[in-house]
Biopython code that builds the backbone (N, CA, C, O; Angstrom):
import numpy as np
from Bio.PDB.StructureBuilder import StructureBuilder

atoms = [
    (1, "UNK", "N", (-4.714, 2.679, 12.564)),
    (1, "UNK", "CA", (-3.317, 3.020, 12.369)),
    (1, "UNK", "C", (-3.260, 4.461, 11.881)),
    (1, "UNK", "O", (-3.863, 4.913, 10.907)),
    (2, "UNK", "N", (-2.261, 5.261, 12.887)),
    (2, "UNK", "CA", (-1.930, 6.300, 12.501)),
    (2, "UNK", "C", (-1.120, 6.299, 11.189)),
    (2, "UNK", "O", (0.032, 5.955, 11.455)),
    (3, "UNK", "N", (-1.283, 6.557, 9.854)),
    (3, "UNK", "CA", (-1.126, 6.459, 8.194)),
    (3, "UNK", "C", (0.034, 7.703, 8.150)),
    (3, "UNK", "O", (1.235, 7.692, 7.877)),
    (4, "UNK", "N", (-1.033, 8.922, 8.604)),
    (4, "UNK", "CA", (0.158, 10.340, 8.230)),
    (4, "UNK", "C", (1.426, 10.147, 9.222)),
    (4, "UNK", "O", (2.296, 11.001, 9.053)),
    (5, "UNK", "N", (1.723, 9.066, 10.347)),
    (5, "UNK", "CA", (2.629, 9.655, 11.247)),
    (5, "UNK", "C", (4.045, 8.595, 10.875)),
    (5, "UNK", "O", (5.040, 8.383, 11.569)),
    (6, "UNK", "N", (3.648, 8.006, 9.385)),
    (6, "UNK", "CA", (4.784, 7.476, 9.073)),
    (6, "UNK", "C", (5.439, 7.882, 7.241)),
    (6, "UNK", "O", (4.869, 8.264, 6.219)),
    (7, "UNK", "N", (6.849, 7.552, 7.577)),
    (7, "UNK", "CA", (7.667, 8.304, 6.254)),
    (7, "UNK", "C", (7.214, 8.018, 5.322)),
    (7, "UNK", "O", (6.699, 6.901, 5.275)),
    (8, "UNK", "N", (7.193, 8.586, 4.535)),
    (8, "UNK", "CA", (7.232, 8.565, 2.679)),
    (8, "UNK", "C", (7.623, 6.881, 2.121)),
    (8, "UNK", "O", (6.980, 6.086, 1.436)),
    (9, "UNK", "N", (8.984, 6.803, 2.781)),
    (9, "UNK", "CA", (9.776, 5.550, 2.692)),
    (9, "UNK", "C", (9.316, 4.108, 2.946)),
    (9, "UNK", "O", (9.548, 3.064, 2.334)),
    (10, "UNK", "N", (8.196, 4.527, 4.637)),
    (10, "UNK", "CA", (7.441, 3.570, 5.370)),
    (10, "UNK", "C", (6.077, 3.399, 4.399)),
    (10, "UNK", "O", (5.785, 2.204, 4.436)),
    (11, "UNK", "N", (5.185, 4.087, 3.595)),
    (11, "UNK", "CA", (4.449, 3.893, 3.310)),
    (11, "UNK", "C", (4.167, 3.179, 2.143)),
    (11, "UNK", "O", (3.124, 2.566, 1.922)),
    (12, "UNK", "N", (5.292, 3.297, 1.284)),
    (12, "UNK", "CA", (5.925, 2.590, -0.015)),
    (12, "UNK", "C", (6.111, 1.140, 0.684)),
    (12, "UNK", "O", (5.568, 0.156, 0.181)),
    (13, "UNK", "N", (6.670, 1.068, 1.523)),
    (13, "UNK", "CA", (7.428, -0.399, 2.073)),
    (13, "UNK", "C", (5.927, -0.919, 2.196)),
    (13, "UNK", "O", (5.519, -1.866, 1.522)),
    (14, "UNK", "N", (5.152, -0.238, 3.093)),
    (14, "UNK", "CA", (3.882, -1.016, 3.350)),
    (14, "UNK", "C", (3.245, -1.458, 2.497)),
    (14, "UNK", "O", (2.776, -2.594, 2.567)),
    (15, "UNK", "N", (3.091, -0.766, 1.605)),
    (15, "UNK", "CA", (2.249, -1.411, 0.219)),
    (15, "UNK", "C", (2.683, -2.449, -0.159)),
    (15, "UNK", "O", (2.044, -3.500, -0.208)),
    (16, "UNK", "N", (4.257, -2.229, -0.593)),
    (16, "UNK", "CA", (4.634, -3.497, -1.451)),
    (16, "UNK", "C", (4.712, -4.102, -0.804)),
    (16, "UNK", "O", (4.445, -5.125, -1.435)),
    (17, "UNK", "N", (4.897, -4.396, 0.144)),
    (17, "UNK", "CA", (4.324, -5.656, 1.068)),
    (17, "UNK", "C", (3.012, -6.135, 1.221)),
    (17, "UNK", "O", (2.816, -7.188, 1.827)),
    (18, "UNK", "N", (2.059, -5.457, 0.724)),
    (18, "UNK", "CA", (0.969, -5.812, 0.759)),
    (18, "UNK", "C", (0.546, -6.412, -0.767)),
    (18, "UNK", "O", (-0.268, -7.334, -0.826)),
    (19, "UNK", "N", (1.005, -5.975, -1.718)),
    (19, "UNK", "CA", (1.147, -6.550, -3.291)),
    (19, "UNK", "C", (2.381, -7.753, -2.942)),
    (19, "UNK", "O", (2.306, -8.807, -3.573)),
    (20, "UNK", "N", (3.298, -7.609, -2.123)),
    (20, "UNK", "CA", (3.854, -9.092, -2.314)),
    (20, "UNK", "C", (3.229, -10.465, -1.314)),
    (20, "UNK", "O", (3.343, -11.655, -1.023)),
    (21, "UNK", "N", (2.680, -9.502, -1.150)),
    (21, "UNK", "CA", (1.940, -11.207, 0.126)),
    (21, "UNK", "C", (0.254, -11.546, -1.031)),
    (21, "UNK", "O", (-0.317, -12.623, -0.856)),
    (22, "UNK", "N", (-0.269, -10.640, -1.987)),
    (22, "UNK", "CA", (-1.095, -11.003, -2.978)),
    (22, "UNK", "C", (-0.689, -11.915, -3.823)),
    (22, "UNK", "O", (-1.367, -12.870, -4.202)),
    (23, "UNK", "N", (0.806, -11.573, -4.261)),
    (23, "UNK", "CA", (1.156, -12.408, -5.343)),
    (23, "UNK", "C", (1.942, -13.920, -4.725)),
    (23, "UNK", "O", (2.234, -14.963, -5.311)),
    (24, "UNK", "N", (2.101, -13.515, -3.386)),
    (24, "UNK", "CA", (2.309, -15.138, -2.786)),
    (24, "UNK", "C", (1.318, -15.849, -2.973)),
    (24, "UNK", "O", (1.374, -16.980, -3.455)),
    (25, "UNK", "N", (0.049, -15.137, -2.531)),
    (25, "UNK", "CA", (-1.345, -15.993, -2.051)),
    (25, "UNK", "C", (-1.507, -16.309, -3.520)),
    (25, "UNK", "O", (-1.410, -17.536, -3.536)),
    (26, "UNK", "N", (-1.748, -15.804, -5.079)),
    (26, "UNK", "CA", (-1.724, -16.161, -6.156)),
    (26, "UNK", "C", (-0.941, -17.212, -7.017)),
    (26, "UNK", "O", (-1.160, -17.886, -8.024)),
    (27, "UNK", "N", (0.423, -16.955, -5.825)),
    (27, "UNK", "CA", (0.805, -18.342, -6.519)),
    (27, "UNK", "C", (0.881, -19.538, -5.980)),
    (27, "UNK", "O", (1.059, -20.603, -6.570)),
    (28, "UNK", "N", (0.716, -19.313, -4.605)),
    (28, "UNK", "CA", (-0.212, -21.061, -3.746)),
    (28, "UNK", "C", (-1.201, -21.088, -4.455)),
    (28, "UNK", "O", (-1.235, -21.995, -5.286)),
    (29, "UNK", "N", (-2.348, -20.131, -4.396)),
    (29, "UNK", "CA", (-3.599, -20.637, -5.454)),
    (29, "UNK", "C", (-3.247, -21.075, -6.336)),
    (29, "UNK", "O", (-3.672, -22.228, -6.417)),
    (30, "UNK", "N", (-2.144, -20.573, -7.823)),
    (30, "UNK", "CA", (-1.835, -21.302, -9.446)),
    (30, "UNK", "C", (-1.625, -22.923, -8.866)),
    (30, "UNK", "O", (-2.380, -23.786, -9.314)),
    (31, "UNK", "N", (-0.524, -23.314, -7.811)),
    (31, "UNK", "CA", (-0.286, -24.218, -7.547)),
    (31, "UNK", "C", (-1.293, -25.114, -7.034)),
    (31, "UNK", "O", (-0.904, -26.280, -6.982)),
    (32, "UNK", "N", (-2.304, -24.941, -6.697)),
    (32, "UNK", "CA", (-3.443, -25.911, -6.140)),
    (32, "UNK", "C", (-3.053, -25.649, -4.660)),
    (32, "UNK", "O", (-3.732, -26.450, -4.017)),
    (33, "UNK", "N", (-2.218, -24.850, -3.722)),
    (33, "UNK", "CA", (-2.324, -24.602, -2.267)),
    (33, "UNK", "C", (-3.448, -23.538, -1.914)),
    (33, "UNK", "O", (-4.082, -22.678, -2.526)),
    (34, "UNK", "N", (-3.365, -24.089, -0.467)),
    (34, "UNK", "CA", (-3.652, -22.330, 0.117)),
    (34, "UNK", "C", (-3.413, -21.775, 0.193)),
    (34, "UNK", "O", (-2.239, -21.828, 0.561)),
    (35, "UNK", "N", (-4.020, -20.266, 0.008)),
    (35, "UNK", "CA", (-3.315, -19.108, -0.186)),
    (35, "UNK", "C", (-2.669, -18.947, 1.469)),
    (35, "UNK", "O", (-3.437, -19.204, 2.396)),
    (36, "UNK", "N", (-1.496, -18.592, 1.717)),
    (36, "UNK", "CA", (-0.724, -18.486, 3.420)),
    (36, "UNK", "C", (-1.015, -16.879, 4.010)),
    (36, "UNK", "O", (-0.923, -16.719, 5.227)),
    (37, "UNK", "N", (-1.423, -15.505, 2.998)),
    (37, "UNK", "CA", (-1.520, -14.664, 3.856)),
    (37, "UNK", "C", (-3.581, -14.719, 3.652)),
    (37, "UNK", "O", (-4.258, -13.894, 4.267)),
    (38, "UNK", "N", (-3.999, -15.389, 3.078)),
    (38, "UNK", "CA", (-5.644, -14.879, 2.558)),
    (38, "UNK", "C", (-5.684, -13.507, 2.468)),
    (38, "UNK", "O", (-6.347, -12.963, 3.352)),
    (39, "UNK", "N", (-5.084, -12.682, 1.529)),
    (39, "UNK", "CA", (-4.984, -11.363, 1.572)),
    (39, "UNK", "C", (-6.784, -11.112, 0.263)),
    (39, "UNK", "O", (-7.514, -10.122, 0.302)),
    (40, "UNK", "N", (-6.888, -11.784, -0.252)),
    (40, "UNK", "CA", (-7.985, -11.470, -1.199)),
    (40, "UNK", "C", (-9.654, -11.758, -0.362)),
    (40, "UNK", "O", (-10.692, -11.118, -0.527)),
    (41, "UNK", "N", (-9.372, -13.061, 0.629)),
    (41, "UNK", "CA", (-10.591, -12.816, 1.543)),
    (41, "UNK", "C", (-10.788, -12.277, 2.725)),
    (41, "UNK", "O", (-11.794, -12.560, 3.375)),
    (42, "UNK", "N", (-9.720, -11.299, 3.238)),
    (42, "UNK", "CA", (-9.746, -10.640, 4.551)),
    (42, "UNK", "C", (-9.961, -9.338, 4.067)),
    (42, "UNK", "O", (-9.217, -8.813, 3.238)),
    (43, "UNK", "N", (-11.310, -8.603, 4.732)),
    (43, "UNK", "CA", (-11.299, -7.149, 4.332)),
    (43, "UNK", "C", (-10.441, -6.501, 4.881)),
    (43, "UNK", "O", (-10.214, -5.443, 4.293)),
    (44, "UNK", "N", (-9.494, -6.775, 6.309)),
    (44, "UNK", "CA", (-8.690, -5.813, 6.540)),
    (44, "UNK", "C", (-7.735, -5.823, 5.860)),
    (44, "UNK", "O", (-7.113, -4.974, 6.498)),
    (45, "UNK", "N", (-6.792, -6.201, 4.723)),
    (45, "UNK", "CA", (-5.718, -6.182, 4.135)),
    (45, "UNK", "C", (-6.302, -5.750, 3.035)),
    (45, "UNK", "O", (-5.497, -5.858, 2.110)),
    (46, "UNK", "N", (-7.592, -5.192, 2.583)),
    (46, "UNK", "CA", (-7.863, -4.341, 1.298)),
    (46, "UNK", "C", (-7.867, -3.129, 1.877)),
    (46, "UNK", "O", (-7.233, -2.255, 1.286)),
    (47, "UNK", "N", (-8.640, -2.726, 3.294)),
    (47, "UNK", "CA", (-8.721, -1.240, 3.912)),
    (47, "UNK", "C", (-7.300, -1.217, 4.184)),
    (47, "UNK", "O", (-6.865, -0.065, 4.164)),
    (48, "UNK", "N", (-6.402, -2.130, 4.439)),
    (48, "UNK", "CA", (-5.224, -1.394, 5.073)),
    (48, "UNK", "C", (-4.182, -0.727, 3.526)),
    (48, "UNK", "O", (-3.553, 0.288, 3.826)),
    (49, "UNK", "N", (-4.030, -1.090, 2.376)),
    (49, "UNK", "CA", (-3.760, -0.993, 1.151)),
    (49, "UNK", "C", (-4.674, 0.356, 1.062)),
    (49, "UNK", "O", (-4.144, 1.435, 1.326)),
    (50, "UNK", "N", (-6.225, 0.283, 0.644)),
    (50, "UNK", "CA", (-6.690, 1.569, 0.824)),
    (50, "UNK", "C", (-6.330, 2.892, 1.314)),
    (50, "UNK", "O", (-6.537, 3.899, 0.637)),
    (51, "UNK", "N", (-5.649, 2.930, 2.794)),
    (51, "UNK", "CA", (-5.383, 3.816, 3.288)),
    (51, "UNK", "C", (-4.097, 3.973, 3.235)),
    (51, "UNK", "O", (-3.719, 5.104, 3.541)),
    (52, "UNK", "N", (-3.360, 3.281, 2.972)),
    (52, "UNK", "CA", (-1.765, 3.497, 2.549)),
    (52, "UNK", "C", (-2.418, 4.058, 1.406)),
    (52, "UNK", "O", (-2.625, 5.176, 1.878)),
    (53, "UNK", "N", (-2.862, 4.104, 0.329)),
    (53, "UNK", "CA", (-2.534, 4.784, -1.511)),
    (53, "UNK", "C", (-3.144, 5.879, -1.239)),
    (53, "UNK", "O", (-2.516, 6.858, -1.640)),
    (54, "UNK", "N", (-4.795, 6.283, -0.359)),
    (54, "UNK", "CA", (-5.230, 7.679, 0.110)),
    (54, "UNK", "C", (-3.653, 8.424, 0.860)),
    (54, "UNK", "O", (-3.442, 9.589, 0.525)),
    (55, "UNK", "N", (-2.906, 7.949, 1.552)),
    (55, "UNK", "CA", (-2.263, 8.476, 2.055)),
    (55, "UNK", "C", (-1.033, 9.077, 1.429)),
    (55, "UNK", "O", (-0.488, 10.141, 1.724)),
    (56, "UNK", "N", (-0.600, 7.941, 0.238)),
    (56, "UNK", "CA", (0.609, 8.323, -0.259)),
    (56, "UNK", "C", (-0.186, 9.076, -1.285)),
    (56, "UNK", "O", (0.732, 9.398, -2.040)),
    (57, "UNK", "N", (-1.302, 9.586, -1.836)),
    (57, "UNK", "CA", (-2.067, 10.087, -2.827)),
    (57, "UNK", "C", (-1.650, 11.596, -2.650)),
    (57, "UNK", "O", (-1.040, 12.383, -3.374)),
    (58, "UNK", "N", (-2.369, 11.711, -1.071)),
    (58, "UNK", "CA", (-2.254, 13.172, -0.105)),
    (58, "UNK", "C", (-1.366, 13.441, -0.134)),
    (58, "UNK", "O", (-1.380, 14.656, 0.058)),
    (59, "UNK", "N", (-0.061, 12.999, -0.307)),
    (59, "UNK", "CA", (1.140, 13.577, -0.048)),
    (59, "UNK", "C", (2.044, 13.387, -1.385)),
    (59, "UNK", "O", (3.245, 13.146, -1.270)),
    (60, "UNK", "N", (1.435, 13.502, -2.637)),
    (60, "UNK", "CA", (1.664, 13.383, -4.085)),
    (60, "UNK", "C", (2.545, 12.571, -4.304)),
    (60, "UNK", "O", (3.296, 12.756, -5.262)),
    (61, "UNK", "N", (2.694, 11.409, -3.439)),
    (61, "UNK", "CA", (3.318, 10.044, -4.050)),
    (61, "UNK", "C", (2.945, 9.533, -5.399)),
    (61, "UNK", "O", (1.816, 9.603, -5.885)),
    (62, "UNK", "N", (4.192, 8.917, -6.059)),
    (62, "UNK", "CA", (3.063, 8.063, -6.849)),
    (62, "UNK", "C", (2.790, 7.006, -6.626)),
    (62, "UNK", "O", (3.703, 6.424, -6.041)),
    (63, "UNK", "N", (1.460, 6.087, -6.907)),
    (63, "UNK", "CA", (1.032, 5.377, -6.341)),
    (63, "UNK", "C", (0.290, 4.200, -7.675)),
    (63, "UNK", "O", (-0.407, 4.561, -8.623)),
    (64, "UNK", "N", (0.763, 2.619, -7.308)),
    (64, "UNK", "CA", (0.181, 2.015, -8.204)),
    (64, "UNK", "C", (-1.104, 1.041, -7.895)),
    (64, "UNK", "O", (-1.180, -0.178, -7.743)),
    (65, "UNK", "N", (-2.048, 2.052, -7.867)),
    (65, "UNK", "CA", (-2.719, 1.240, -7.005)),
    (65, "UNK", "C", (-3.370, -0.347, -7.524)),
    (65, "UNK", "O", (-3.663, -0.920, -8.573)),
    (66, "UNK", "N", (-3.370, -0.594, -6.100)),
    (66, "UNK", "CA", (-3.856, -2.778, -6.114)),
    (66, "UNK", "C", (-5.029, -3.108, -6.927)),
    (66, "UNK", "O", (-6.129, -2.846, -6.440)),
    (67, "UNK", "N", (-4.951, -3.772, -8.373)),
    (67, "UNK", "CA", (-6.010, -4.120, -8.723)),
    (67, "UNK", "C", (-6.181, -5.543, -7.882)),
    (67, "UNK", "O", (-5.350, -6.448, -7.804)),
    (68, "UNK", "N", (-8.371, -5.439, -6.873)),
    (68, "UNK", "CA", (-7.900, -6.662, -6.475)),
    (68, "UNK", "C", (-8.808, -7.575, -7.451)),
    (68, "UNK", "O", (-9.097, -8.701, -7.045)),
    (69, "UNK", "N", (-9.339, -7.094, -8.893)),
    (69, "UNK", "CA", (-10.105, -7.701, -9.986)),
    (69, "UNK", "C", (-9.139, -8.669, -10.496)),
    (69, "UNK", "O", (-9.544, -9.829, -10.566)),
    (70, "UNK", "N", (-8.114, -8.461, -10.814)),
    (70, "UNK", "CA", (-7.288, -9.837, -11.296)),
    (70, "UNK", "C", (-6.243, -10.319, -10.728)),
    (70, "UNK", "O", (-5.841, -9.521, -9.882)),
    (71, "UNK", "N", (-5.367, -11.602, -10.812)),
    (71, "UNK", "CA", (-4.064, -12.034, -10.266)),
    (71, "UNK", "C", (-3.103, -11.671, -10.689)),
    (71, "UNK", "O", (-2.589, -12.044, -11.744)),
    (72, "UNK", "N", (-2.670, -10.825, -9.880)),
    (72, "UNK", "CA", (-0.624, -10.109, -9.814)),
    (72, "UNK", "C", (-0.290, -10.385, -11.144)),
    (72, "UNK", "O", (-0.252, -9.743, -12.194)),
    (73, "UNK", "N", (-0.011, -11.759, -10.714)),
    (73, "UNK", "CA", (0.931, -12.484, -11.710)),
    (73, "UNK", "C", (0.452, -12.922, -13.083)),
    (73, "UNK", "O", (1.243, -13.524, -13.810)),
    (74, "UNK", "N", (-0.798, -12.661, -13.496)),
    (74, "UNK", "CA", (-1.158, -13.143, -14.959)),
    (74, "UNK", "C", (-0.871, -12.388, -15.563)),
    (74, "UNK", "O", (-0.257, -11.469, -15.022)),
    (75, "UNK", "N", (-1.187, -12.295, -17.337)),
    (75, "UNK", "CA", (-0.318, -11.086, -18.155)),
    (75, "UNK", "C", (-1.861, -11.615, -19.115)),
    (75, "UNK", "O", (-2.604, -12.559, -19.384)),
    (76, "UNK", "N", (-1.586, -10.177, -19.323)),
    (76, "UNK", "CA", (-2.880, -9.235, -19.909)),
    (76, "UNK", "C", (-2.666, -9.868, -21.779)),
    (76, "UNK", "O", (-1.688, -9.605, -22.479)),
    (77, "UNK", "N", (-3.840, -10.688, -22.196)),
    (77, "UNK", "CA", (-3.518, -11.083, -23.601)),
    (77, "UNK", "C", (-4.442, -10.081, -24.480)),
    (77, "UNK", "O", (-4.419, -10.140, -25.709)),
]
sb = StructureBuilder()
sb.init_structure("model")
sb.init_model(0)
sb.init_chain("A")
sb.init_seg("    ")
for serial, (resi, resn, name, xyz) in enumerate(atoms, 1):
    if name == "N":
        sb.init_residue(resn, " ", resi, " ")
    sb.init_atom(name, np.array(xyz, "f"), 0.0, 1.0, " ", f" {name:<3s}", serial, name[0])
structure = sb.get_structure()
């Protein structure tokens, strides 16, 4: 995927879409389901996140990038 040949606007959208299909799959997992996108065992949905935050990096976005060490949704004690 061409990364630089989309907006500022598009590249933001992509991410959080990619942090909201994590925190889906996190909360079928809390629930005892399957996760529905497997975003934590498919390497292409970590390279594709990767190259969206290099991209919005390059172009001095700010950027929060995906921890994929813990779940979205837990809170830090």
């Amino acid at each position: 995927m061409e990364y630089g040949a989309f907006s500022d606007a598009s590249l933001k959208m992509m991410h959080e879409a990619v942090r909201g299909a994590l925190e889906a799959d996190d909360e079928f997992e809390g629930r005892g389901d399957e996760p529905v996108f497997r975003v934590r065992t498919t390497a292409e949905w970590k390279r594709h996140a990767a190259n969206l935050e290099d991209e919005m990096s390059r172009r001095g976005l700010q950027v929060d990038v995906i921890d994929w060490t813990s779940r979205q949704g837990e809170l830090a004690l």
